[in-house]
C-alpha positions in Angstrom: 124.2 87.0 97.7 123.0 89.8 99.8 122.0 89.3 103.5 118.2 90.2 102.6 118.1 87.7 99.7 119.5 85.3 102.4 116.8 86.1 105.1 114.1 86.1 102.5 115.2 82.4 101.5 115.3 81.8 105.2 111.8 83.0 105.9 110.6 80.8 103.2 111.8 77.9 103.9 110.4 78.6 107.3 106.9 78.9 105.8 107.8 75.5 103.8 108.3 73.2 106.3 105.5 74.1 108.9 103.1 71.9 107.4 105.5 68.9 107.9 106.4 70.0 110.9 104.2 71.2 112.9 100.8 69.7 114.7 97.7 69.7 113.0 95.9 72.6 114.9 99.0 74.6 114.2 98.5 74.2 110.0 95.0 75.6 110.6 96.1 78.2 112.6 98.5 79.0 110.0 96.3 79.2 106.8 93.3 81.1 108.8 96.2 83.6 109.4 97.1 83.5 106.0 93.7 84.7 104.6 93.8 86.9 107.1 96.7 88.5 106.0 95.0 88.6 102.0 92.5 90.5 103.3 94.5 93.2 106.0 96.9 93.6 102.9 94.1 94.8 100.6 92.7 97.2 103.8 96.2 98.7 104.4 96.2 100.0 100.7 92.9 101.4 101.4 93.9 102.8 104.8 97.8 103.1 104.9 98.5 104.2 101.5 95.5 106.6 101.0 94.7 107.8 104.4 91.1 106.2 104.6 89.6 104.5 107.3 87.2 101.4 107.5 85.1 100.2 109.8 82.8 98.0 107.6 85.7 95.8 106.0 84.0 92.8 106.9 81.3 93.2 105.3 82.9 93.2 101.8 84.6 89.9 102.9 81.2 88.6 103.7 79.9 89.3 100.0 82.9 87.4 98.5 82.2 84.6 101.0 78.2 84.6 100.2 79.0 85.1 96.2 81.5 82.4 96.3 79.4 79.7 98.4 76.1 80.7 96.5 77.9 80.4 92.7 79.4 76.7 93.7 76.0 75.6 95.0 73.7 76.6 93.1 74.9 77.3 89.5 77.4 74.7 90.1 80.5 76.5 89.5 83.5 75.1 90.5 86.0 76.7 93.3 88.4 78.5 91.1 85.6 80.0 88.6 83.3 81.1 92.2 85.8 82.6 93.7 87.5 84.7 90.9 84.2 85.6 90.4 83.0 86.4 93.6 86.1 88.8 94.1 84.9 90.0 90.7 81.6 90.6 92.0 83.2 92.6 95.3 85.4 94.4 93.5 82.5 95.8 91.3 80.2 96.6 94.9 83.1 98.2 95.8 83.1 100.2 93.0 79.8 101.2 92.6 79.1 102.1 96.3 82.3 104.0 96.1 80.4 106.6 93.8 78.9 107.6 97.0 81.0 107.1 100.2 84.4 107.9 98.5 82.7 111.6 98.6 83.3 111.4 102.3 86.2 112.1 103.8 87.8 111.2 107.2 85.5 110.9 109.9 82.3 110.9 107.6 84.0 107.9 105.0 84.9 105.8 108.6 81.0 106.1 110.2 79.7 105.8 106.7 81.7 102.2 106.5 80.7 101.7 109.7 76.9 101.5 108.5 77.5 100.2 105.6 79.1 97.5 107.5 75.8 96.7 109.7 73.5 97.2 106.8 75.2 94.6 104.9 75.3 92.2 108.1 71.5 92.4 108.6 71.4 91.6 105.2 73.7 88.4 105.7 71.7 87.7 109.1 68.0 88.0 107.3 68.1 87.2 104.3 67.4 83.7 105.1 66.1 81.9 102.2 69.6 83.2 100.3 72.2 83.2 103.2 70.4 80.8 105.3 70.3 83.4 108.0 71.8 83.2 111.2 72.6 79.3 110.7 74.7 80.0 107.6 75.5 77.9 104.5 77.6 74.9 104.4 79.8 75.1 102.0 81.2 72.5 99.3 85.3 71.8 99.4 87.8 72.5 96.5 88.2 70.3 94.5 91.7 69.7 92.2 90.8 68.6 88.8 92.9 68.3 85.4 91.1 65.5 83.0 92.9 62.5 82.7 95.6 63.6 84.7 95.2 64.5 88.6 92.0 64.7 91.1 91.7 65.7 94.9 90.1 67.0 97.4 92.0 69.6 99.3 93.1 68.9 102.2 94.7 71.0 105.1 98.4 71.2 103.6 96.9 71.3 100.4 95.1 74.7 101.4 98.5 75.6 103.6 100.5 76.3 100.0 98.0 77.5 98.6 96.7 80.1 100.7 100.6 81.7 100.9 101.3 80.7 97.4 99.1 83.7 97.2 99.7 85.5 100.2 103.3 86.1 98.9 101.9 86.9 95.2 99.8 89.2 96.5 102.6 90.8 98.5 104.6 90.7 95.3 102.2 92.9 93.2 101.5 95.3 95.8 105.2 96.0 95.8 105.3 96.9 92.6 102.1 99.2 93.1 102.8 100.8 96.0 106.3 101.5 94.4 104.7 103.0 91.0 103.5 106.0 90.4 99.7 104.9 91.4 101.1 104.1 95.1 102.9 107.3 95.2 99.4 109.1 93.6 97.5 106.8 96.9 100.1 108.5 99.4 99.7 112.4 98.0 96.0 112.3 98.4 96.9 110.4 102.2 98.9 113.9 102.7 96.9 116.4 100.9 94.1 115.3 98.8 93.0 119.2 97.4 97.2 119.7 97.0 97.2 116.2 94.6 94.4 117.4 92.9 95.7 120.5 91.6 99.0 119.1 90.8 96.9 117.2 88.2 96.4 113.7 89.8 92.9 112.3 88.7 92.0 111.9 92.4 88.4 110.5 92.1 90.0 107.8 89.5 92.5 107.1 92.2 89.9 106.4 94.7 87.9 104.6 93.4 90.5 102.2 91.9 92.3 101.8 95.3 88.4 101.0 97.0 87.7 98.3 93.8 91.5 96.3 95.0 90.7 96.7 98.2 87.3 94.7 97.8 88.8 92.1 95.5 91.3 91.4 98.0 88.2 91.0 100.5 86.1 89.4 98.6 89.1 86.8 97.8 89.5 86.3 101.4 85.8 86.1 101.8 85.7 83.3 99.7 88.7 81.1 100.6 87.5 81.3 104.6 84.1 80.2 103.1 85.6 77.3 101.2 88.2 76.2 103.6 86.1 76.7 106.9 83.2 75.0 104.7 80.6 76.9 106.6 79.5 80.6 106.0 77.9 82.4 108.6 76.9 86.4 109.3 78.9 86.3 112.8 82.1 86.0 110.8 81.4 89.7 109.2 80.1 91.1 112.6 81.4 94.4 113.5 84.0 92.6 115.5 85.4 91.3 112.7 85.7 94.9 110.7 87.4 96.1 114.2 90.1 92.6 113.9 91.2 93.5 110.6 91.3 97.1 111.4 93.7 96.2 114.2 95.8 94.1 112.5 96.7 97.1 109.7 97.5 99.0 112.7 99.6 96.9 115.1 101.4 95.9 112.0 102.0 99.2 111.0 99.9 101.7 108.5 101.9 101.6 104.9 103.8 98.9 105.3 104.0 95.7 103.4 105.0 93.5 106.2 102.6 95.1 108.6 99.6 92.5 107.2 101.7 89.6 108.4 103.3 91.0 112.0 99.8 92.2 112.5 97.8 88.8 111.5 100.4 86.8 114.2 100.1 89.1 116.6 96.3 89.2 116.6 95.8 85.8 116.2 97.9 85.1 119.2 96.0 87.3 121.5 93.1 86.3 120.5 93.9 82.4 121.8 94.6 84.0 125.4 92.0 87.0 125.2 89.0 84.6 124.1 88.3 83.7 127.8 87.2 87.5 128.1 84.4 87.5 125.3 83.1 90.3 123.6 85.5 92.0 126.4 88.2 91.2 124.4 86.9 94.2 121.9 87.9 96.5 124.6 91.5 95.6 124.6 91.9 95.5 121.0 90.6 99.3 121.2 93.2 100.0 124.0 96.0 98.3 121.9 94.8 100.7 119.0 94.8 103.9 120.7 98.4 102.8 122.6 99.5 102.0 119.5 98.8 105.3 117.9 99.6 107.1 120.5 103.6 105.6 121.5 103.6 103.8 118.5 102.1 105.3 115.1 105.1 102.8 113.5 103.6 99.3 114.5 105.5 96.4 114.9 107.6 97.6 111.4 108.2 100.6 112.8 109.5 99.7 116.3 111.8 97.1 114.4 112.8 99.1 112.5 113.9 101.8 115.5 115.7 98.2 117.2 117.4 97.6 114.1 118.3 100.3 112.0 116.5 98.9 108.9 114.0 99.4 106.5 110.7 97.6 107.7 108.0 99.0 105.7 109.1 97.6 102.4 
């Protein structure tokens, strides 16, 4: 058995065990991390692989989160159905608003994400007789059902596995994207968009494609944090949060698989000791981004991967 078959096994059982292990507040801690990760592992393909930045992200989460909440309340839809569908729903926004901000570029795609962003959390914040305005929804549980032969409410370790069952799923298939020939189509247009273009890649296709995963990721994160929180509110897809998952991509590192989870810790952990600071706290993520890119363009994968000679990004 190879030495990274062994530390993958290792790492795993790691992740096993925490629930049964660890304190309550740590489990929660955990699994909010975990959907974090979902949804900076959808942004990375959108900024890592192809080269674009957002600064709205969290406002797709919040339509997967609002889809999600509204289809189980009021048409009655269980969990699993409202939040496949919801991620459905924010994969096809994504989609269709990509027709117009995917002709941006650079600068222009980031500022118009950026109002896209507060457009769609004024929408969130007054739209009250839908989203229940600044107050929020609550939101019903998950609910385990197979007739006849099991039936539960989830409960925290119940939403533990399953938020990484996925988490590592997830991480699974975008391997095997990011490895094909539609990752490697994603990183020519990162390089040279006009250059991929004339070598015959269907670059508007590609776009569009990589904007629609990158929503269904968010909305899918959007609606577990709804359902396991049990609340829904627009100060979860505040600017703020855009600039959080934003900074996880980056400390993690741009184009790289484990850069979602290094990332997710990290931030998490700061944010524990920088919450005394308030909306100050925005400030230092921005000073950890631009130090970051500046001494660091790697992230956490790619100064591990300078300590110890190995491949990070993968």
């Amino acid at each position: 058995m190879s030495k990274k078959k062994i530390i993958i096994g290792l790492i795993l059982l790691a992740y096993a065990v925490i629930p049964v292990t660890s304190p309550e507040n740590i489990v929660h801690l955990m699994t909010i991390t975990g959907i974090w990760i979902i949804i900076a592992s959808g942004l990375n393909l959108l900024t890592g692989y192809m080269g674009y930045v957002s600064f709205g992200h969290a406002g797709f989460v919040g339509i997967g989160a609002y889809a999600s909440a509204l289809l189980t309340m009021r048409l009655g839809l269980s969990f699993w159905s409202g939040a496949l569908l919801a991620s459905l729903i924010t994969a096809l926004f994504g989609l269709l608003i990509g027709l117009a901000i995917l002709r941006l570029s650079g600068t222009y795609f980031s500022i118009g994400t950026l109002i896209l962003g507060e457009i769609l959390y004024s929408l969130y914040y007054n739209w009250s007789p839908v989203t229940g305005g600044f107050m929020g929804l609550n939101v019903p549980g998950v609910i385990f059902n197979i007739p006849g032969i099991i039936h539960f409410e989830f409960e925290l370790i119940h939403w533990y596995y399953f938020v990484y069952i996925l988490v590592f799923l997830i991480a699974g298939g975008l391997k095997l994207l990011v490895e094909s020939h539609f990752g490697k189509e994603l990183i020519a247009i990162r390089e040279n968009e006009s250059l991929s273009e004339s070598l015959g890649v269907n670059v508007n296709l590609r776009k569009s494609q990589c904007l629609a995963l990158t929503c269904f990721l968010a909305g899918l994160g959007g609606a577990l944090l709804a359902h396991f929180m049990r609340h829904v509110d627009p100060a979860s897809f505040a600017i703020a949060a855009s600039t959080e998952f934003l900074t996880i991509v980056i400390i993690g590192g741009l184009a790289s698989l484990v850069g979602p989870f290094f990332g997710a810790y990290v931030l998490i952990t700061l944010s524990l000791y920088l919450e005394i600071l308030g909306k100050w706290r925005m400030v230092v993520y921005g000073l950890i981004i631009v130090s970051i890119m500046i001494y660091a363009r790697g992230g956490i994968a790619g100064i591990l991967e300078k300590l110890f000679k190995t491949e990070f990004r993968k």
